[in-house]
Backbone as CSV, one residue per row, in Angstrom:
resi,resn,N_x,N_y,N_z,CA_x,CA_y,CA_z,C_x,C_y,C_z
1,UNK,7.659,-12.583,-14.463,7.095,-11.446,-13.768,7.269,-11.659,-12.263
2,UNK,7.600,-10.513,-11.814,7.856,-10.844,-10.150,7.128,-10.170,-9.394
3,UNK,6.857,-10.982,-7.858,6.009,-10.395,-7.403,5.809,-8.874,-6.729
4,UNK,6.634,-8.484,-7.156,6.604,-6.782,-7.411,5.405,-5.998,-8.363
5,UNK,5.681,-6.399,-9.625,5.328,-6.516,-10.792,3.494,-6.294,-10.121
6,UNK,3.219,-7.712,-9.833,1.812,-7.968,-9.494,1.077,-7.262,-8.846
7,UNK,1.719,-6.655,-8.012,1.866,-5.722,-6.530,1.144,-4.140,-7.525
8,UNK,2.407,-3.894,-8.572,2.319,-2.697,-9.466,0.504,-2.574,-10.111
9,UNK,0.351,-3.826,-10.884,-1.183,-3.973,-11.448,-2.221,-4.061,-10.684
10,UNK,-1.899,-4.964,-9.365,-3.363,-4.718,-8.423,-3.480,-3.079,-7.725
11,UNK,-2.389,-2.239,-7.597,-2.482,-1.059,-7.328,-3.112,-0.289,-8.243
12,UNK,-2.355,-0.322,-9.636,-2.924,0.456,-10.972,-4.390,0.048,-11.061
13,UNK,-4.670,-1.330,-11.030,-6.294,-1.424,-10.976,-7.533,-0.903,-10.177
14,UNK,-7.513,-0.984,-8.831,-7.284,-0.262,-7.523,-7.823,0.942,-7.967
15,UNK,-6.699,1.765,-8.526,-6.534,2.999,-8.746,-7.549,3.348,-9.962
16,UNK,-7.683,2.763,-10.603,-8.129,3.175,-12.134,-10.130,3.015,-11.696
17,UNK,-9.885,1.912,-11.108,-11.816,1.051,-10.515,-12.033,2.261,-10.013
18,UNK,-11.313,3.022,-9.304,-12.245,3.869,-8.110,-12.686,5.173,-8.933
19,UNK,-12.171,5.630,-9.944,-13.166,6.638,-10.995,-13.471,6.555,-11.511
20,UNK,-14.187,5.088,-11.683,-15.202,4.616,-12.945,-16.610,4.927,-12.186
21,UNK,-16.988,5.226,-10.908,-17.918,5.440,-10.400,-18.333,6.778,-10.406
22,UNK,-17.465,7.464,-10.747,-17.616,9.115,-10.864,-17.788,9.058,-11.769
23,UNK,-16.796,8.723,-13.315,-17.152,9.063,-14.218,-18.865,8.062,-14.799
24,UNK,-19.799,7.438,-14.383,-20.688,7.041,-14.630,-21.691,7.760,-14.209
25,UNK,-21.266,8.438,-12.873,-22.421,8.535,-12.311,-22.417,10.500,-13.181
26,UNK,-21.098,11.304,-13.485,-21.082,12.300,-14.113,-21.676,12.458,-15.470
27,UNK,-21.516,11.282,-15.760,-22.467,11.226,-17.502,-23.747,10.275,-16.997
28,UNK,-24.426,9.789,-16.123,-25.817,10.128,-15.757,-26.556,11.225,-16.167
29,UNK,-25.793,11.650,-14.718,-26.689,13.038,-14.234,-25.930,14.515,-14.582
30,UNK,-25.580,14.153,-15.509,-25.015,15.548,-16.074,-25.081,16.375,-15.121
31,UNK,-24.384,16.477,-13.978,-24.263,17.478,-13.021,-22.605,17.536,-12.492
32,UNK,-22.203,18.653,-13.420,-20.377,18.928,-13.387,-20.415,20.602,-12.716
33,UNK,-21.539,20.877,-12.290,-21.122,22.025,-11.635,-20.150,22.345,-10.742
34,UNK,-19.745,21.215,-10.020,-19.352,21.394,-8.424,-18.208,20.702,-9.149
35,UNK,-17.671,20.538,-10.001,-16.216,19.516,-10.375,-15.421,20.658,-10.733
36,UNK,-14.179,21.122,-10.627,-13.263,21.154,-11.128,-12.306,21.084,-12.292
37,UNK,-13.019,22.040,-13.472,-12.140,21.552,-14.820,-10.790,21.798,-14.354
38,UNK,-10.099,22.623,-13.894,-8.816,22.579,-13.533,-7.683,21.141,-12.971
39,UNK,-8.700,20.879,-11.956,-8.268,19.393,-11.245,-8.102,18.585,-12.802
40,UNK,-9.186,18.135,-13.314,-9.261,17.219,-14.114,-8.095,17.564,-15.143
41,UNK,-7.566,19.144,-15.535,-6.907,19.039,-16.600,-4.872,18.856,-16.202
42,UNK,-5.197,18.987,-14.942,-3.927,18.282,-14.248,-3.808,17.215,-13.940
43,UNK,-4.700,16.574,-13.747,-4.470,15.178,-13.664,-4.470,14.521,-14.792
44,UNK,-4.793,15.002,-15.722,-5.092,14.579,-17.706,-2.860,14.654,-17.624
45,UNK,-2.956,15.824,-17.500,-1.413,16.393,-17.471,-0.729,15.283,-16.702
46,UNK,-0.754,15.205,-15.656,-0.069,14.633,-14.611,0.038,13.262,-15.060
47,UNK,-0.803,12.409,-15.464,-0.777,11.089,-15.634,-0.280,11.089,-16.908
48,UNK,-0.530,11.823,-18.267,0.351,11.580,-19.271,1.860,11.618,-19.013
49,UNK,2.486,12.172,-18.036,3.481,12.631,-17.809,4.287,11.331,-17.230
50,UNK,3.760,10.698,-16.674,3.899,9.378,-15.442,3.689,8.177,-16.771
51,UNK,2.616,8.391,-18.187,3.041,7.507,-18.792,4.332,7.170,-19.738
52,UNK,4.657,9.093,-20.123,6.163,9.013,-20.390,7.314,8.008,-19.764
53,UNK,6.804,8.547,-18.717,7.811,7.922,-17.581,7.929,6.627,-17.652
54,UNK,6.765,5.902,-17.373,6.758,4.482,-17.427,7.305,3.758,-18.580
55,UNK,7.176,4.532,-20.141,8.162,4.223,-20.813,9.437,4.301,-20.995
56,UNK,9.856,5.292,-20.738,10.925,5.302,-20.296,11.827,4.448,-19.477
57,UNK,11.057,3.946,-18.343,11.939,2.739,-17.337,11.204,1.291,-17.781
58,UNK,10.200,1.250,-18.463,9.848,-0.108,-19.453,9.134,-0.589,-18.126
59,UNK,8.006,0.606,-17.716,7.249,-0.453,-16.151,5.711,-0.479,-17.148
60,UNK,5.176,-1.607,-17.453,4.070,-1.660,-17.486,2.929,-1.582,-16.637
61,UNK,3.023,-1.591,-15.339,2.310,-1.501,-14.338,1.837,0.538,-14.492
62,UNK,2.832,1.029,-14.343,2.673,2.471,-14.508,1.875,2.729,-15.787
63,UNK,2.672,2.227,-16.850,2.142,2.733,-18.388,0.463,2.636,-18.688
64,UNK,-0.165,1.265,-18.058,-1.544,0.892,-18.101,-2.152,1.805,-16.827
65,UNK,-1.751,2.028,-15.817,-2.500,2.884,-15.031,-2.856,4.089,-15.132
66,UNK,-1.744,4.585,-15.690,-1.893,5.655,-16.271,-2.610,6.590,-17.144
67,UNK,-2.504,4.974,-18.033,-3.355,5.181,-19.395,-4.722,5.219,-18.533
68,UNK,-5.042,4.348,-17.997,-6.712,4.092,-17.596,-6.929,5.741,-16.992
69,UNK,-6.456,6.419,-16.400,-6.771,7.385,-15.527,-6.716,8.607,-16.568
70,UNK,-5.781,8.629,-17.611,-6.267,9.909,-18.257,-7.287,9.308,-19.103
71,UNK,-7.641,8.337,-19.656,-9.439,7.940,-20.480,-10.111,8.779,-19.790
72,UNK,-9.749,8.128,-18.005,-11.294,8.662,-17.477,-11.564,10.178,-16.818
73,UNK,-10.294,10.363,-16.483,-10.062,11.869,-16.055,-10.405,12.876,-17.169
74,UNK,-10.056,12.111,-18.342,-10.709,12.907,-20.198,-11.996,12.759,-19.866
75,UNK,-12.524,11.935,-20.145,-14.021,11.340,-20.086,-14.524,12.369,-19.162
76,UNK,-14.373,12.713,-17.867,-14.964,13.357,-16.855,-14.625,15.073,-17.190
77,UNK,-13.624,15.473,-17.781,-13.159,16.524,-18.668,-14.320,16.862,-19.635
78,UNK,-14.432,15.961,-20.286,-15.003,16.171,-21.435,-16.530,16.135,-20.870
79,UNK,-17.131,15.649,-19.943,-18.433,15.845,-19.273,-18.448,17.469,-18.860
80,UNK,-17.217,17.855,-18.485,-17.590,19.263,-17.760,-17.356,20.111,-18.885
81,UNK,-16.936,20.288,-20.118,-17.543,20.429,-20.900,-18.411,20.822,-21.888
82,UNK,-19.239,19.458,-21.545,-19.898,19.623,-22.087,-21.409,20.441,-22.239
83,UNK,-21.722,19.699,-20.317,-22.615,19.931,-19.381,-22.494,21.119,-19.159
């Protein structure tokens, strides 16, 4: 693995940590008024699209980030919803 590679996962992680605080604090307080189902269902879109991709060129760095962000972009989907 090269240090590219490493570069790829501390970004994807990075990336994935920083909406675990939304999506916790959205299934708290059940308060999705002010969110955006639209946003969320493009970015659901958008990141499946980027995990194609990542298979496609065989980057695991992409494929796992990806993945993490539509869970939670679902997850926060599925709060607005519900709420």
């Amino acid at each position: 693995m090269t240090t590219i590679h490493y570069l790829g996962y501390f970004a994807g992680t990075l990336t994935v940590v920083s909406f675990i605080p939304q999506v916790v604090r959205t299934w708290k307080t059940h308060h999705t008024r002010d969110l955006s189902f639209g946003m969320f269902a493009l970015l659901v879109t958008a990141s499946s699209l980027w995990i194609i991709y990542g298979i496609m060129i065989k980057e695991w760095p992409v494929i796992l980030t990806n993945t993490g962000m539509v869970l939670l972009n679902g997850a926060i989907g599925v709060a607005k919803l519900r709420f």
